[in-house]
N, C-alpha and C positions, 0 to 999 in steps of 0.2 A: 504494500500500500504506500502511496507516495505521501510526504512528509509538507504539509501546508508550511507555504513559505511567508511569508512577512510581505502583505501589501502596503502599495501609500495611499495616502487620502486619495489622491485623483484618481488610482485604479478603482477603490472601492465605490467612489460616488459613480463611477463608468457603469460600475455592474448595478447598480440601484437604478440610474435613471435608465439602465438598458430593460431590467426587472421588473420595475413599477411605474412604467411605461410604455418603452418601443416597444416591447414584445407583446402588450395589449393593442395599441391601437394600430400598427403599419399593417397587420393582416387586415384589417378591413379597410385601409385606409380611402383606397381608391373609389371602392361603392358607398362610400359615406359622403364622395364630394357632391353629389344631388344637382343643385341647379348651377354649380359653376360649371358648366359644360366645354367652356373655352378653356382652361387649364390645360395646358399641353403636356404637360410635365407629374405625371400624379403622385410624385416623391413628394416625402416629405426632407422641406431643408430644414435641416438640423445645424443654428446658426452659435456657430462659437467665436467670439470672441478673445484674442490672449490675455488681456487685461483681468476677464471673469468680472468684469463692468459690467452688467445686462441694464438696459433699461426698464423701466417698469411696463411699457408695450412697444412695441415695433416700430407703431406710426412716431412714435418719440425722435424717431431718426427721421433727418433730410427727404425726404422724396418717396415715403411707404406710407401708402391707405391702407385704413381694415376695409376690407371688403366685405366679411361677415363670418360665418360660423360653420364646420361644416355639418349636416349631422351626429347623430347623440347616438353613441356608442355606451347604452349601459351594459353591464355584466356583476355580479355577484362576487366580491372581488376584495379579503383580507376582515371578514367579518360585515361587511356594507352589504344593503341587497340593491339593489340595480345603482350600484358607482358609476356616475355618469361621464361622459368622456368624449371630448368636442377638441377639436385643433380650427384654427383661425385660418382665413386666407387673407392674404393680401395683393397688393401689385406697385408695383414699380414701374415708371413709364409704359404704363398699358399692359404689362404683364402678369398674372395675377398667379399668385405658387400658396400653397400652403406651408407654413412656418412653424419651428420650434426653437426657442433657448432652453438649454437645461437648467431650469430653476437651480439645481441643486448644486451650481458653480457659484451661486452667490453664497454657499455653504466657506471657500475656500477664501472669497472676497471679506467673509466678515470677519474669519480666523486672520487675515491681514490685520484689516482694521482694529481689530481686537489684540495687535502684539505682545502688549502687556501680560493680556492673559493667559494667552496662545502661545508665544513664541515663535510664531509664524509670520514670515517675512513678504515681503512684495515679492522679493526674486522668488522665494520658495512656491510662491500664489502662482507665477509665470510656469513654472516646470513642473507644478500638479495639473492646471491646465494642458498642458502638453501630455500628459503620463495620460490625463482623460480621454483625450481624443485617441490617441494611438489605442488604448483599450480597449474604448469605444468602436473604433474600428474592426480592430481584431474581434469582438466577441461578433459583430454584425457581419464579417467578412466572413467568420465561421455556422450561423445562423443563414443556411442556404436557400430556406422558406421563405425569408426578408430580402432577399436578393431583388434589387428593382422597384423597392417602394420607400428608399430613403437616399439622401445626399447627404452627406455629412461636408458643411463650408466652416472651414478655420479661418480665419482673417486674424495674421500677424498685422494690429494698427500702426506698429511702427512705420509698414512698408506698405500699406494699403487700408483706404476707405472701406467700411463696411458695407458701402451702396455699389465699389466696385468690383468689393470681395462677390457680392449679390448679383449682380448684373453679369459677372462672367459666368456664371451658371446657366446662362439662358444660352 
């Protein structure tokens, strides 16, 4: 039996928001978008930023509409009976995708802000982000069922705008 090794925050939060998330809503993701029928794209962007900066919504940024909602995905789910479950669309000059931040990066954002408490550094916040995505990848590149109903967009802000990190997707 192999010997569980020592994760770090950003791996661990990878496999939560992959758990008590992606792996509920990307299988139905596609028949749930209803009347946005123009959606060319029926991924879901999965939008990370390196900072672990999220805004509090999308449209917060330069040049993103909410467009609206897409259907309600309930299921039975951690003691809850129909836990309900909606991902947003939006569009960028005339292009409308459906969007996600992983809530649970502001987990690593407030462990900064908290150093005091924490002992948890900005640089350290910059390379747990990084550890998340590459996880994040790997568990989803291994998950072959999910294959074709998710993007995953990193945007290093140093070296690029989040509207162009977004725009080169299309």
């Amino acid at each position: 039996m192999p010997m569980a090794t020592s994760k770090t925050i950003g791996e661990g939060l990878a496999y939560s928001y992959y758990s008590g998330f992606l792996k509920v809503v990307l299988p139905s993701l596609a028949s749930r978008l209803g009347k946005y029928t123009t959606i060319r794209n029926k991924k879901l962007k999965i939008l990370i930023l390196s900072s672990g900066n999220l805004p509090g919504t999308l449209q917060d940024l330069k040049d993103i509409i909410f467009e609206g909602k897409t259907d309600k995905l309930e299921i039975d789910r951690a003691g809850f009976q129909k836990r309900s479950y909606t991902n947003n669309v939006y569009s960028i000059q005339g292009k409308q995708f459906v969007a996600d931040m992983p809530a649970n990066l502001l987990t690593l954002k407030d462990m900064a802000d908290d150093h005091e408490l924490t002992d948890f550094s900005a640089a350290q916040l910059e390379t747990e982000v990084i550890k998340f995505t590459e996880v994040l990848k790997r568990i989803l590149q291994h998950k072959t069922e999910l294959e074709g109903t998710y993007e995953i967009i990193f945007v290093d802000e140093r070296n690029q705008s989040f509207q162009e990190a977004l725009l080169a997707s299309f």
